[in-house]
N, CA, C and O atoms as a DFTB+ gen file, in Angstrom:
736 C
 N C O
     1  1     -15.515       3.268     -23.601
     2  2     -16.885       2.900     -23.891
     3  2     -17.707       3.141     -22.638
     4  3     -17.363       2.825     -21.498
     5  1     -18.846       3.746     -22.995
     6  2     -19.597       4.095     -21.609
     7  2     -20.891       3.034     -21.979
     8  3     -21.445       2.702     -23.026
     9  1     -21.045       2.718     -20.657
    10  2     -22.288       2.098     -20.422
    11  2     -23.729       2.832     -19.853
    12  3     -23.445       3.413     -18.806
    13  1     -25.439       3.035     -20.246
    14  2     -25.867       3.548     -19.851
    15  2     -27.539       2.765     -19.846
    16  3     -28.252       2.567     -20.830
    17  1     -27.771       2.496     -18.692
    18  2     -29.338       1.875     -19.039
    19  2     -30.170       2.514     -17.975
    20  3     -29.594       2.797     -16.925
    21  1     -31.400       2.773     -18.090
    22  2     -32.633       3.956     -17.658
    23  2     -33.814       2.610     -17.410
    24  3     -34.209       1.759     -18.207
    25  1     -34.085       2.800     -16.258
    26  2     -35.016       1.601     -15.708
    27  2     -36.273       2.416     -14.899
    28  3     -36.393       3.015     -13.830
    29  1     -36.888       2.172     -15.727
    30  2     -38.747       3.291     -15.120
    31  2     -39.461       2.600     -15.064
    32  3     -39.439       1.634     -15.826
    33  1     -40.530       2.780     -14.043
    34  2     -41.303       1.995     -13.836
    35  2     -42.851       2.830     -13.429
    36  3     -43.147       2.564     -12.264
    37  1     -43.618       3.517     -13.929
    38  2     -44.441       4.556     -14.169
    39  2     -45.492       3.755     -13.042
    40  3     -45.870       2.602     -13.248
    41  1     -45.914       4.575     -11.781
    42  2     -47.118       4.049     -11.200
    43  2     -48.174       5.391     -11.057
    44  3     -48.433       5.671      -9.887
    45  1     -48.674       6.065     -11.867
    46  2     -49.636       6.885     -11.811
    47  2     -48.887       7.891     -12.233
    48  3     -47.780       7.765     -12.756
    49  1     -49.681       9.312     -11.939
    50  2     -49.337      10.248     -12.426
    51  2     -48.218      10.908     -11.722
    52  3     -47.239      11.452     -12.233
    53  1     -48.583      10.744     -10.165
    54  2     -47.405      11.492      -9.258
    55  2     -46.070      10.426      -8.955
    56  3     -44.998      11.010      -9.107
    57  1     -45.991       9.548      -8.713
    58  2     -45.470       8.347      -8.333
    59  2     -44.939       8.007      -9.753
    60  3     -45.647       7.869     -10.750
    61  1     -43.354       7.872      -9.689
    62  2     -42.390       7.128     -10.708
    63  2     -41.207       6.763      -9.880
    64  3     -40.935       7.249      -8.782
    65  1     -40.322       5.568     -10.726
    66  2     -38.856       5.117      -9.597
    67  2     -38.053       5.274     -11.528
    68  3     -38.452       4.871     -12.621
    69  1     -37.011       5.935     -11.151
    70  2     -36.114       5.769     -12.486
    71  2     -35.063       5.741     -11.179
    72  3     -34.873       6.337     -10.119
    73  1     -34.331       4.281     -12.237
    74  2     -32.907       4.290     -11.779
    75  2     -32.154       4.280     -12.985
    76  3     -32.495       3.454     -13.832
    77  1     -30.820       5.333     -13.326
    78  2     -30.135       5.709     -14.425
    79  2     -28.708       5.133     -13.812
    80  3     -28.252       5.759     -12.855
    81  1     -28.053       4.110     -14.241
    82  2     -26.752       3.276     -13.952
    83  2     -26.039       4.045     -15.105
    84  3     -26.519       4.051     -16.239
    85  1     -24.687       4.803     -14.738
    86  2     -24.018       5.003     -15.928
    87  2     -22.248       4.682     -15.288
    88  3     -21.514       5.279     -14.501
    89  1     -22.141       3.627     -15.990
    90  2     -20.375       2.898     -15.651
    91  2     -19.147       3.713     -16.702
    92  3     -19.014       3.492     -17.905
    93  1     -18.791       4.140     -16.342
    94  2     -17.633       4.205     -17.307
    95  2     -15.895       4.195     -16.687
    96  3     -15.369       5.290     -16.489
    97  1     -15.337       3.297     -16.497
    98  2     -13.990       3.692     -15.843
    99  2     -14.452       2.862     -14.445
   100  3     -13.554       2.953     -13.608
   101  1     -15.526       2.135     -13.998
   102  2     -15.321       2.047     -12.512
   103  2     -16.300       2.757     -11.682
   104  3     -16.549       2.379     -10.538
   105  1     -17.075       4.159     -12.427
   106  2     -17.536       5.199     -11.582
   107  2     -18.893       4.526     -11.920
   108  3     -19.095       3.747     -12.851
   109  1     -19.965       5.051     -10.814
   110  2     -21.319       4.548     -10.380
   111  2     -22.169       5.819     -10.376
   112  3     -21.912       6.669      -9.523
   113  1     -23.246       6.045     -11.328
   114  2     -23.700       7.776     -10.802
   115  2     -25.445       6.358     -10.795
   116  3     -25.669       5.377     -11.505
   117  1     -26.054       6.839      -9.924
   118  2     -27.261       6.210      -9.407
   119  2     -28.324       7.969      -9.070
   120  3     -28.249       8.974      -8.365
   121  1     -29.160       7.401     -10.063
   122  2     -30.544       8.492      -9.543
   123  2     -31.886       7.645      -9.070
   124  3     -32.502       6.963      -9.889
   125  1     -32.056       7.686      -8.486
   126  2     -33.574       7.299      -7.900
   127  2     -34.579       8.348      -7.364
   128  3     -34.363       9.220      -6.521
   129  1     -35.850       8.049      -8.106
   130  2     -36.906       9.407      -7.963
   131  2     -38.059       8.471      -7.241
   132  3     -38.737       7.685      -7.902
   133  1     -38.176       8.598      -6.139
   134  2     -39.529       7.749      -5.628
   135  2     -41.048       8.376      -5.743
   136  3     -42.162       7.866      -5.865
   137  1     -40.661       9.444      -5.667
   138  2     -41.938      10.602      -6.046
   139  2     -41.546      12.143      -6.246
   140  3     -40.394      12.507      -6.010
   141  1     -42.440      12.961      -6.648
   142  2     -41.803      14.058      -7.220
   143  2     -41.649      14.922      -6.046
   144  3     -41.188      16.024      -6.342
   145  1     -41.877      14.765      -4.908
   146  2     -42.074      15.410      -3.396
   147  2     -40.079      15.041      -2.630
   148  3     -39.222      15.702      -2.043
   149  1     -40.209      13.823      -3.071
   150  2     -39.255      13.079      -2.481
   151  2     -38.023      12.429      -3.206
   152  3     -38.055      11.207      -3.348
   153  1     -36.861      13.179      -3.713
   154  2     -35.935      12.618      -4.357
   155  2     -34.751      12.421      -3.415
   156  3     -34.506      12.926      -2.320
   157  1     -33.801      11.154      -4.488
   158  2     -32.519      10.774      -3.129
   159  2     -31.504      10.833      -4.318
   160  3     -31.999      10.605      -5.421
   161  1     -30.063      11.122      -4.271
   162  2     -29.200      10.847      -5.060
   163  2     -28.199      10.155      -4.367
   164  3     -28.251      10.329      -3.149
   165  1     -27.268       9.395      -4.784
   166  2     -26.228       8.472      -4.880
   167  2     -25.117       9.092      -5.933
   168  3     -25.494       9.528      -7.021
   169  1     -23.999       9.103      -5.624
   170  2     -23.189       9.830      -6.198
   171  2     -21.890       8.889      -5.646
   172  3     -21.429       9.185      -4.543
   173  1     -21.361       7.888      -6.314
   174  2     -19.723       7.115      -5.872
   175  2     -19.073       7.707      -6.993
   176  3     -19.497       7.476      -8.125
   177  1     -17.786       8.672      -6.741
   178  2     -17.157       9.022      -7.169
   179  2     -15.603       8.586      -6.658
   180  3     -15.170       8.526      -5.507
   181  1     -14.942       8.310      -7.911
   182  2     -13.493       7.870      -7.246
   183  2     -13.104       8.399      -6.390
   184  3     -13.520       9.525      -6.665
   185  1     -12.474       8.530      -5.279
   186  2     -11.750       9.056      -4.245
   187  2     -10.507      10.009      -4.845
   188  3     -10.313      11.178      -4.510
   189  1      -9.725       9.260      -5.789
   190  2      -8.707      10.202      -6.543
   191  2      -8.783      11.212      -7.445
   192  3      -7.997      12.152      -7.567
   193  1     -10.079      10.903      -8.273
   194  2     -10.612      11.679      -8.774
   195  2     -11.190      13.045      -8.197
   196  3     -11.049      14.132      -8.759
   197  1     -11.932      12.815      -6.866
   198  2     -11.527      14.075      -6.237
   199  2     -10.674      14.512      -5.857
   200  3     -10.482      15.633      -6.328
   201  1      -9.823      14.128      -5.034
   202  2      -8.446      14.860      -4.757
   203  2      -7.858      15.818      -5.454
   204  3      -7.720      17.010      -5.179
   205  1      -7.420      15.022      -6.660
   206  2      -7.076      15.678      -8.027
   207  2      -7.865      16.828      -8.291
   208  3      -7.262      17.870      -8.037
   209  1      -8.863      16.955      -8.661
   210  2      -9.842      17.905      -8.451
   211  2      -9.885      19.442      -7.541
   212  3      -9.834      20.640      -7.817
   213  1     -10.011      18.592      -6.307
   214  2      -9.399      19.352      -5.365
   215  2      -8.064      20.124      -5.175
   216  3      -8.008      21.325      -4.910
   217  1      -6.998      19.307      -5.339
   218  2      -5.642      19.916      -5.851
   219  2      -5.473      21.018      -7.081
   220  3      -4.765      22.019      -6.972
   221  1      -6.336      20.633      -8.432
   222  2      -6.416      21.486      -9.355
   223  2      -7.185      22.686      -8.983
   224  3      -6.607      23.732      -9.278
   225  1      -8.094      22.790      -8.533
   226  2      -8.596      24.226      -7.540
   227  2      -8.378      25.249      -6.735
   228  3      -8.897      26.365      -6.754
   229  1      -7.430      24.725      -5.891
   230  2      -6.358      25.215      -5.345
   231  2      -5.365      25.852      -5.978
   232  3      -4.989      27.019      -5.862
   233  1      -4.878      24.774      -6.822
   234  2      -3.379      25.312      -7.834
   235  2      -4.093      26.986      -8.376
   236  3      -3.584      28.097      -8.527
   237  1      -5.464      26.451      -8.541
   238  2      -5.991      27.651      -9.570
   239  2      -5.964      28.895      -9.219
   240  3      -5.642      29.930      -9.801
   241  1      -6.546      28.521      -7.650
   242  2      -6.670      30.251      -6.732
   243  2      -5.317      30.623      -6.641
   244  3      -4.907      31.749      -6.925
   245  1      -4.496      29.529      -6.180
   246  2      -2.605      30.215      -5.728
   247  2      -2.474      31.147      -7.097
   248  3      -2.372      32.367      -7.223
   249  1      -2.511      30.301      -7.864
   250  2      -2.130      31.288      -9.416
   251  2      -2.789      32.521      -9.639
   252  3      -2.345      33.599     -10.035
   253  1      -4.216      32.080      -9.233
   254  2      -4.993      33.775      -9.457
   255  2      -4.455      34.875      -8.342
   256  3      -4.268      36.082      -8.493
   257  1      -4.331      34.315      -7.553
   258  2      -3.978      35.403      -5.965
   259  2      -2.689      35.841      -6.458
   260  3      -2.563      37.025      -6.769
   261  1      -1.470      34.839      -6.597
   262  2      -0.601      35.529      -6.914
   263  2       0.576      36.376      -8.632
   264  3       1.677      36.912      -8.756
   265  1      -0.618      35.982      -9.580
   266  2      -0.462      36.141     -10.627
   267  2       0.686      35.251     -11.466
   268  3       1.512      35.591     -12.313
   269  1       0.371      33.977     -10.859
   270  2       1.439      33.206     -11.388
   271  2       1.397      32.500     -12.940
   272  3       1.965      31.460     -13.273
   273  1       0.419      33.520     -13.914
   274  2      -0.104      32.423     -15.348
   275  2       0.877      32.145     -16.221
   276  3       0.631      31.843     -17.388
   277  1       2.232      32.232     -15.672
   278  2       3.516      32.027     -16.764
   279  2       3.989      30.166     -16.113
   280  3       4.785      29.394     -16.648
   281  1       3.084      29.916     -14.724
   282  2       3.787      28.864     -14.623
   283  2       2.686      27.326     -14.813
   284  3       2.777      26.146     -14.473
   285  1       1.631      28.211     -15.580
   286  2       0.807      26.778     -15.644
   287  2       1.207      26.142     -16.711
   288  3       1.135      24.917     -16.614
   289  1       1.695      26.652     -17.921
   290  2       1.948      25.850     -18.848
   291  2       3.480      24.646     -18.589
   292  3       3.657      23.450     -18.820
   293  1       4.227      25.613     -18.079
   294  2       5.438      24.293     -17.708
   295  2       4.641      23.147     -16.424
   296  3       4.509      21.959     -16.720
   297  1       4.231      23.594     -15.239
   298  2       3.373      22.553     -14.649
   299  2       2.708      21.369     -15.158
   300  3       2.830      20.173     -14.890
   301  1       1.766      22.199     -16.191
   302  2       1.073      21.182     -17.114
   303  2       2.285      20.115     -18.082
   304  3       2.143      18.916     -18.321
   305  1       3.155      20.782     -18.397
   306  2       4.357      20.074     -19.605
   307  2       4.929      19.142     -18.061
   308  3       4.979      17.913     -18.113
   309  1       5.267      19.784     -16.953
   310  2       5.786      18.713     -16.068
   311  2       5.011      17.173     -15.810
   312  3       5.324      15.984     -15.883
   313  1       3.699      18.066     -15.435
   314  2       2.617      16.829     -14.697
   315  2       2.608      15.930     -15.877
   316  3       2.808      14.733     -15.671
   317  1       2.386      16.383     -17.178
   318  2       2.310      15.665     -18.430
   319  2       3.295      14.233     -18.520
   320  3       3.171      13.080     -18.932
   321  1       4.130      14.909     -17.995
   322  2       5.604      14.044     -18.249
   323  2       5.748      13.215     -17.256
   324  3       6.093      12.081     -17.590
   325  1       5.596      13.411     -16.129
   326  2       5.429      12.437     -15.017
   327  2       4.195      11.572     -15.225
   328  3       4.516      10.402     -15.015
   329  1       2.669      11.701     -15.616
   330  2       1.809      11.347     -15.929
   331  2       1.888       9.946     -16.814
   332  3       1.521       8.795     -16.576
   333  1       2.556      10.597     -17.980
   334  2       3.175       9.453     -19.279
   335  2       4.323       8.594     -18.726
   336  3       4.584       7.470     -19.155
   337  1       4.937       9.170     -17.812
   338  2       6.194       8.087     -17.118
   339  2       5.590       7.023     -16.285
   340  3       6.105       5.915     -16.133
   341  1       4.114       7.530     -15.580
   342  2       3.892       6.378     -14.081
   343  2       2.868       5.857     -15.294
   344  3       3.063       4.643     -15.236
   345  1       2.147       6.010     -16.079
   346  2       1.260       5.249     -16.952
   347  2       2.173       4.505     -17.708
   348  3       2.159       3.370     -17.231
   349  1       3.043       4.570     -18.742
   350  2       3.987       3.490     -19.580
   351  2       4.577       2.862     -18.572
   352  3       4.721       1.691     -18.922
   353  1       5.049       3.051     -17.358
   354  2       5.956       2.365     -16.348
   355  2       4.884       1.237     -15.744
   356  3       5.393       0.171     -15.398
   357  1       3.936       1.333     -15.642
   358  2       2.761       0.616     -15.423
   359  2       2.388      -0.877     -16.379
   360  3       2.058      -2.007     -16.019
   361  1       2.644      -0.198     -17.877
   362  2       2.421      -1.529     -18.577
   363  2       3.654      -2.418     -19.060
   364  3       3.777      -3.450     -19.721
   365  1       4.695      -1.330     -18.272
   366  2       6.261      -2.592     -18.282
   367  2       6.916      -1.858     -19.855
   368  3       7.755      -2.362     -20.603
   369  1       6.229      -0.582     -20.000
   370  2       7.423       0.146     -21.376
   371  2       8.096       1.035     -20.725
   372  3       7.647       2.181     -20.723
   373  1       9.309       0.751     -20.027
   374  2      10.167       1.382     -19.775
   375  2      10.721       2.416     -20.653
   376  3      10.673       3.581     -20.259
   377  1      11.208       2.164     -21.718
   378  2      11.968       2.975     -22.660
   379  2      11.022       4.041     -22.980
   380  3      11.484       5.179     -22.900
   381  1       9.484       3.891     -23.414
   382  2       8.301       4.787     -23.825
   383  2       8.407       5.136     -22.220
   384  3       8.075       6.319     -22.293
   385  1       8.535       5.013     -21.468
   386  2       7.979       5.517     -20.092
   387  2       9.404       6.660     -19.645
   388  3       9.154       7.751     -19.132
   389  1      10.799       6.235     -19.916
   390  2      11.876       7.339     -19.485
   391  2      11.475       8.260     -20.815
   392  3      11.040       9.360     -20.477
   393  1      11.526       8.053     -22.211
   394  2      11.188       9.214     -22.851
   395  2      10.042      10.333     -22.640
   396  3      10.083      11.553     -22.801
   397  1       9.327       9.741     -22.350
   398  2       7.967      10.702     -22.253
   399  2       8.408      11.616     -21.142
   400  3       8.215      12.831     -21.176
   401  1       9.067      10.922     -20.058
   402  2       9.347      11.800     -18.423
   403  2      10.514      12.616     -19.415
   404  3      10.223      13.811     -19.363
   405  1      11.348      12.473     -20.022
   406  2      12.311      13.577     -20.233
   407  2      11.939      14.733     -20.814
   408  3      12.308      15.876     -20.547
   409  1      10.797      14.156     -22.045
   410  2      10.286      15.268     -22.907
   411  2       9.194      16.053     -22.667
   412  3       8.724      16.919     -23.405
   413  1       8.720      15.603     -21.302
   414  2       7.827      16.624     -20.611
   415  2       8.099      17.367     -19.574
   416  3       7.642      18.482     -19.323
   417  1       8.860      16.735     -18.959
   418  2       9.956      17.557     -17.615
   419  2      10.955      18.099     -18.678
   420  3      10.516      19.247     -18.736
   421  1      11.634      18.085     -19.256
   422  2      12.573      19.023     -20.206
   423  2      11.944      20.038     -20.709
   424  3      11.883      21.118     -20.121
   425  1      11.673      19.926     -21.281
   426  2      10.138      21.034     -22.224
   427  2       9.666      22.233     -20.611
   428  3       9.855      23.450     -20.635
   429  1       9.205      21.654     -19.682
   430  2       9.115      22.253     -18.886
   431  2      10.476      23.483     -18.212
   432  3      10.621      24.705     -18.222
   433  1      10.970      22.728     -17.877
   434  2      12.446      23.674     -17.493
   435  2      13.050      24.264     -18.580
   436  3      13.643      25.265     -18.179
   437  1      13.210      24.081     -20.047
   438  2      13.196      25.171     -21.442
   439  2      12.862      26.348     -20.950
   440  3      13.524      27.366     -20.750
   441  1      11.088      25.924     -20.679
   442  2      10.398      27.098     -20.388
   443  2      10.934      27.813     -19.244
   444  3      11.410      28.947     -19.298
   445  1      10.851      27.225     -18.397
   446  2      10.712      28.068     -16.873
   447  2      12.207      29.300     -17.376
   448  3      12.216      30.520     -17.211
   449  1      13.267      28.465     -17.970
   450  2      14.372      29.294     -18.165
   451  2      14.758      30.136     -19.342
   452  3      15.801      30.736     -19.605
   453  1      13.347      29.979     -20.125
   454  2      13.518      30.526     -21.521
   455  2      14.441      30.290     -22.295
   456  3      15.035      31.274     -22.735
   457  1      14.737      29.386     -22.585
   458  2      15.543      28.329     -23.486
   459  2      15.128      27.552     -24.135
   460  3      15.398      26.351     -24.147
   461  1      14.166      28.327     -24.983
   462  2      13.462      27.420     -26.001
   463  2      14.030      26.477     -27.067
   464  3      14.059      25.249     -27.156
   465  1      14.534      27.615     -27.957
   466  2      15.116      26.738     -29.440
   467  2      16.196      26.034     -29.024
   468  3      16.030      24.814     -28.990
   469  1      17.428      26.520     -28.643
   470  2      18.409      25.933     -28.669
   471  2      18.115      24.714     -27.614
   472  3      18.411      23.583     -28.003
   473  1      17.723      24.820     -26.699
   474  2      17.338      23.875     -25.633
   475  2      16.490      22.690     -26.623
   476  3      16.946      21.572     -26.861
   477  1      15.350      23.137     -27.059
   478  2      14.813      21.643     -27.764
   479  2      15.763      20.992     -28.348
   480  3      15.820      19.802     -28.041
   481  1      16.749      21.480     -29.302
   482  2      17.737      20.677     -29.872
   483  2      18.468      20.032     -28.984
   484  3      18.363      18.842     -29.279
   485  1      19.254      20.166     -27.922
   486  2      19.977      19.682     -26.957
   487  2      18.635      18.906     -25.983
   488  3      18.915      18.207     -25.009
   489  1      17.572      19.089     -26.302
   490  2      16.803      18.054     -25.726
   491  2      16.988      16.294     -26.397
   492  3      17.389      15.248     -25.886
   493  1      16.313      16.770     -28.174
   494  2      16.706      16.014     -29.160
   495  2      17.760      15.130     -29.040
   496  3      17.704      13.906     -29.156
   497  1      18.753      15.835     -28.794
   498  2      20.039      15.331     -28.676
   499  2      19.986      14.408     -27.442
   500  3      20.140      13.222     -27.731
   501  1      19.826      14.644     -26.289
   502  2      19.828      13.809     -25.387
   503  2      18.861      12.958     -25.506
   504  3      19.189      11.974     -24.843
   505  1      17.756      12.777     -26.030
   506  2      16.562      11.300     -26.705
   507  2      17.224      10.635     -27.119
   508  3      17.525       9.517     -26.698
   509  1      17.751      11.401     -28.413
   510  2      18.995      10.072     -29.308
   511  2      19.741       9.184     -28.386
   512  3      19.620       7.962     -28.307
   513  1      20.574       9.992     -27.659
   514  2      21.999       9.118     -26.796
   515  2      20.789       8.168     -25.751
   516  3      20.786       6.938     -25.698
   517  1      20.106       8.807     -25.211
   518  2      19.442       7.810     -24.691
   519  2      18.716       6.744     -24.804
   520  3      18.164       5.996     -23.997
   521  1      18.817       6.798     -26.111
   522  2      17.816       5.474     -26.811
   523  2      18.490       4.184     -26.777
   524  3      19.543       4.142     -27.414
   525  1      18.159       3.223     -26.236
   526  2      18.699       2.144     -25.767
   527  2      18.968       1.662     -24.476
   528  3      18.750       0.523     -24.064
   529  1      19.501       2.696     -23.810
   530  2      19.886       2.432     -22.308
   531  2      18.852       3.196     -20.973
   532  3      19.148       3.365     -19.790
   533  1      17.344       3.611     -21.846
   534  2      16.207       3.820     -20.858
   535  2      16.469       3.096     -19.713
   536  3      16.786       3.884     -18.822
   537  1      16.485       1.475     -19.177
   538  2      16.297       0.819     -18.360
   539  2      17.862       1.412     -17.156
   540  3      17.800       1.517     -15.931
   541  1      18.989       1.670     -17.967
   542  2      19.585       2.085     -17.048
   543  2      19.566       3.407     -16.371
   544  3      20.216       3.654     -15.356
   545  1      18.814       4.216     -16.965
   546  2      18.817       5.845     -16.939
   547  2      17.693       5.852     -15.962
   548  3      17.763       6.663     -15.039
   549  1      16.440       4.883     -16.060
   550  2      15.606       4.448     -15.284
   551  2      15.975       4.325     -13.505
   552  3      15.619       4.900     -12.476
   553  1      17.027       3.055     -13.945
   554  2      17.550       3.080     -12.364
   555  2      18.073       3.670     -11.875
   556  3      17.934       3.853     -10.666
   557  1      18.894       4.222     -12.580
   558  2      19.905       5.557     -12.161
   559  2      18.727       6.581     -10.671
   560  3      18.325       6.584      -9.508
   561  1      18.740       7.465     -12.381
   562  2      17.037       8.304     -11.320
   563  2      16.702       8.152     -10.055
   564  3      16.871       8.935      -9.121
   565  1      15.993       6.615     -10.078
   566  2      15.379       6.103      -8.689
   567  2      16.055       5.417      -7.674
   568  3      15.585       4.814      -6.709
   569  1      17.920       5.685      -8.220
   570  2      18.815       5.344      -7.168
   571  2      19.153       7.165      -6.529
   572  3      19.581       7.414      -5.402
   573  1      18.966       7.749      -7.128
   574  2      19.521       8.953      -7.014
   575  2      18.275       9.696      -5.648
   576  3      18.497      10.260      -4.577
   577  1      16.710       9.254      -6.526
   578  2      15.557       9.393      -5.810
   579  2      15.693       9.117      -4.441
   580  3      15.419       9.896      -3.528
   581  1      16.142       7.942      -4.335
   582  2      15.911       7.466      -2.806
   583  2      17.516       7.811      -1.866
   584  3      17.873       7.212      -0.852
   585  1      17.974       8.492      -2.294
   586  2      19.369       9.166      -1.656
   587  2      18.672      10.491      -1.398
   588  3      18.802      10.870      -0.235
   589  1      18.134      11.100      -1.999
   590  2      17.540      12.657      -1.845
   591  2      16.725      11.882      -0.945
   592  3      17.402      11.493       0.007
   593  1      15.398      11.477      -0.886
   594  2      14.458      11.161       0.084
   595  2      14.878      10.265       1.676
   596  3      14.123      10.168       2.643
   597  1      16.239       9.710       1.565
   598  2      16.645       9.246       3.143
   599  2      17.666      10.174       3.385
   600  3      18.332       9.763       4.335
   601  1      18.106      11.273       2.944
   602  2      18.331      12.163       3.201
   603  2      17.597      13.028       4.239
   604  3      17.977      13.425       5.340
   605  1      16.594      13.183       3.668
   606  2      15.396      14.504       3.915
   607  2      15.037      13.678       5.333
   608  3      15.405      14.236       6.367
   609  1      14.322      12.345       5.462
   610  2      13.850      12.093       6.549
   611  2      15.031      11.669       7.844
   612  3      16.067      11.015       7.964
   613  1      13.844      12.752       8.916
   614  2      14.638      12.686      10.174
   615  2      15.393      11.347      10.734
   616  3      14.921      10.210      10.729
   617  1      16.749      11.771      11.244
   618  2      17.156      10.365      11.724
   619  2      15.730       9.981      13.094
   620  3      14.969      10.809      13.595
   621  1      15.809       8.128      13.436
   622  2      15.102       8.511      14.526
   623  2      15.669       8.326      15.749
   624  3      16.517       7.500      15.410
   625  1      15.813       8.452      16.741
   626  2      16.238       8.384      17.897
   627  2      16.533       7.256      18.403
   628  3      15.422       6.800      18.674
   629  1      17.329       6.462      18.727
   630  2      17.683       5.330      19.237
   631  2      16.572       4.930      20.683
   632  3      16.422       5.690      21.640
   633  1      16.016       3.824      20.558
   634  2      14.925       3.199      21.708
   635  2      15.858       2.675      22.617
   636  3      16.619       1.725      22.434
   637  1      15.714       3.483      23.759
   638  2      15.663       3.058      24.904
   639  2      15.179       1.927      25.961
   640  3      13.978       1.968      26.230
   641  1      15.896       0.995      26.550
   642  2      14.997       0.384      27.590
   643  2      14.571       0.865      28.318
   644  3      15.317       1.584      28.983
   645  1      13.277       0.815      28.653
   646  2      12.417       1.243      29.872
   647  2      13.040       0.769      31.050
   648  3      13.071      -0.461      30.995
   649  1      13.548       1.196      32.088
   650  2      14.097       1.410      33.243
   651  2      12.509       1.033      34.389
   652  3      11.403       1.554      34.241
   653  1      12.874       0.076      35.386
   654  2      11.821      -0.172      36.072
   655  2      11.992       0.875      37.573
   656  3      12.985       1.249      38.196
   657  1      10.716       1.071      37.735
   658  2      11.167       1.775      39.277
   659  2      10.420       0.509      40.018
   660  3       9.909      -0.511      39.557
   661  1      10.579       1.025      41.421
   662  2      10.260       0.402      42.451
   663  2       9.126       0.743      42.811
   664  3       9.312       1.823      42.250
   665  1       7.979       0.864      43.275
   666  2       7.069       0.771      43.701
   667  2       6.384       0.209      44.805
   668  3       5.810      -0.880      44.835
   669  1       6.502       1.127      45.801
   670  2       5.534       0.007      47.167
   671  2       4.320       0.440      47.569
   672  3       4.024       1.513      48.096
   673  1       3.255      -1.003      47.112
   674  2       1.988      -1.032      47.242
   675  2       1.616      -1.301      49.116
   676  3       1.900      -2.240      49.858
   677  1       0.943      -0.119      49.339
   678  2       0.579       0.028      50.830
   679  2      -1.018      -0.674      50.858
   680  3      -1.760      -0.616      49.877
   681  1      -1.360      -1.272      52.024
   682  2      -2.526      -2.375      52.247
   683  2      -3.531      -0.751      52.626
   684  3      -3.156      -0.361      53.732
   685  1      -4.589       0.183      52.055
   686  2      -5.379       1.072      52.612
   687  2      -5.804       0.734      53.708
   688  3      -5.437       1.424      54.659
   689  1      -6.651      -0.347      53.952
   690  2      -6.539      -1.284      55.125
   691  2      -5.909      -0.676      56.875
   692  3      -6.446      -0.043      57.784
   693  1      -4.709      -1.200      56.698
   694  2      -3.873      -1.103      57.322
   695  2      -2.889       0.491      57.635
   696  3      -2.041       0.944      56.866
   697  1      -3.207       0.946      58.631
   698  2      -2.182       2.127      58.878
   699  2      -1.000       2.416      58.466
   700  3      -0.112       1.715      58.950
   701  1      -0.707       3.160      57.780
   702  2       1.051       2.919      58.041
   703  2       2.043       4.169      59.157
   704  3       1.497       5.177      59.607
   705  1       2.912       3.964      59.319
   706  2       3.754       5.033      59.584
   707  2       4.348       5.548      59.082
   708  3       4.704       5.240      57.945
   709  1       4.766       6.673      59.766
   710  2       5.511       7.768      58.915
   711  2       4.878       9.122      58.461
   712  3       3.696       9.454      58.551
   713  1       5.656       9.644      58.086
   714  2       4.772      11.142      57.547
   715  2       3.530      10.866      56.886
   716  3       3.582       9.722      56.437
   717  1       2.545      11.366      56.659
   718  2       1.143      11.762      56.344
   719  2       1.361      12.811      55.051
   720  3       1.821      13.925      55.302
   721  1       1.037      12.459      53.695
   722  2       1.033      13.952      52.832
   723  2      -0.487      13.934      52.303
   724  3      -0.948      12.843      51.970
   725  1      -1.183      14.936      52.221
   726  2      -2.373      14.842      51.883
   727  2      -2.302      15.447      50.478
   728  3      -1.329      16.183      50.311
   729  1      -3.150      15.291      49.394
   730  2      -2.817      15.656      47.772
   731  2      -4.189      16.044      48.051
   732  3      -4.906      15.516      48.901
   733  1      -4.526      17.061      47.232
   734  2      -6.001      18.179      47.069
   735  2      -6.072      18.303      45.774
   736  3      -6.955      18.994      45.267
């Protein structure tokens, strides 16, 4: 449901203020016209919402530069599937949340390997057996996840104690003896 209200306030012919509030999701679009010489815009846009944005733009040129249009559709079937997994995993439907990740990441790799027909069936097949034990297939995954990922990151180096030196503070003051080194 979008929200939208238009607030004018007419002072002559040259001179008007419209402010246009439109909410939908969180987002804020603000116009203010103080005169027709002099306009300001306001623009709060989600932060992720650009990114995303940004990321999809990119993806777009890599693909155009390198003629990659066989791999947007499994991407899309991937992102799909991860998408439907972190959204159902969100409202606590696990079981709707491991199916959706299988049947959009599966569907995806079909493709990439051209293993369409027979592959959907042996997809099928693996929904069935899995129906029931989502929550364990769940943990599985994200036990498996975090073995690949402390893998990957560097060990770190064992911390050392700092070792003190000695230091002798000379009075400027006072002369000392001994050799002379001059630093330039």
């Amino acid at each position: 449901m979008q929200a939208c209200r238009l607030y004018a306030l007419a002072r002559g012919q040259d001179d008007a203020t419209f402010l246009i509030n439109v909410a939908s999701h969180g987002q804020n679009v603000n116009f203010v016209e103080t005169s027709r010489s002099q306009r300001t815009h306001t623009v709060n846009i989600n932060q992720k919402q650009t990114r995303v944005a940004g990321i999809a733009l990119i993806s777009i040129g890599v693909v155009a530069v390198f003629h990659l249009w066989w791999i947007i559709l499994p991407a899309l079937l991937a992102a799909g599937g991860v998408a439907i997994y972190r959204r159902q995993r969100s409202l606590g439907r696990t079981n709707d949340a491991v199916q959706g990740a299988l049947w959009g990441v599966g569907l995806a790799l079909l493709l990439l390997i051209h293993f369409i027909f027979p592959g959907v069936l042996l997809l099928g097949g693996a929904s069935l057996l899995l129906r029931g034990h989502e929550l364990e297939a769940d943990q599985r995954v994200h036990g498996m996840l975090a073995t690949i990922m402390s893998r990957r990151t560097p060990a770190q180096p064992p911390i050392q104690p700092v070792t003190s030196t000695r230091v002798t503070i000379v009075n400027v003051e006072q002369p000392s003896t001994g050799e002379t080194v001059r630093l330039r």
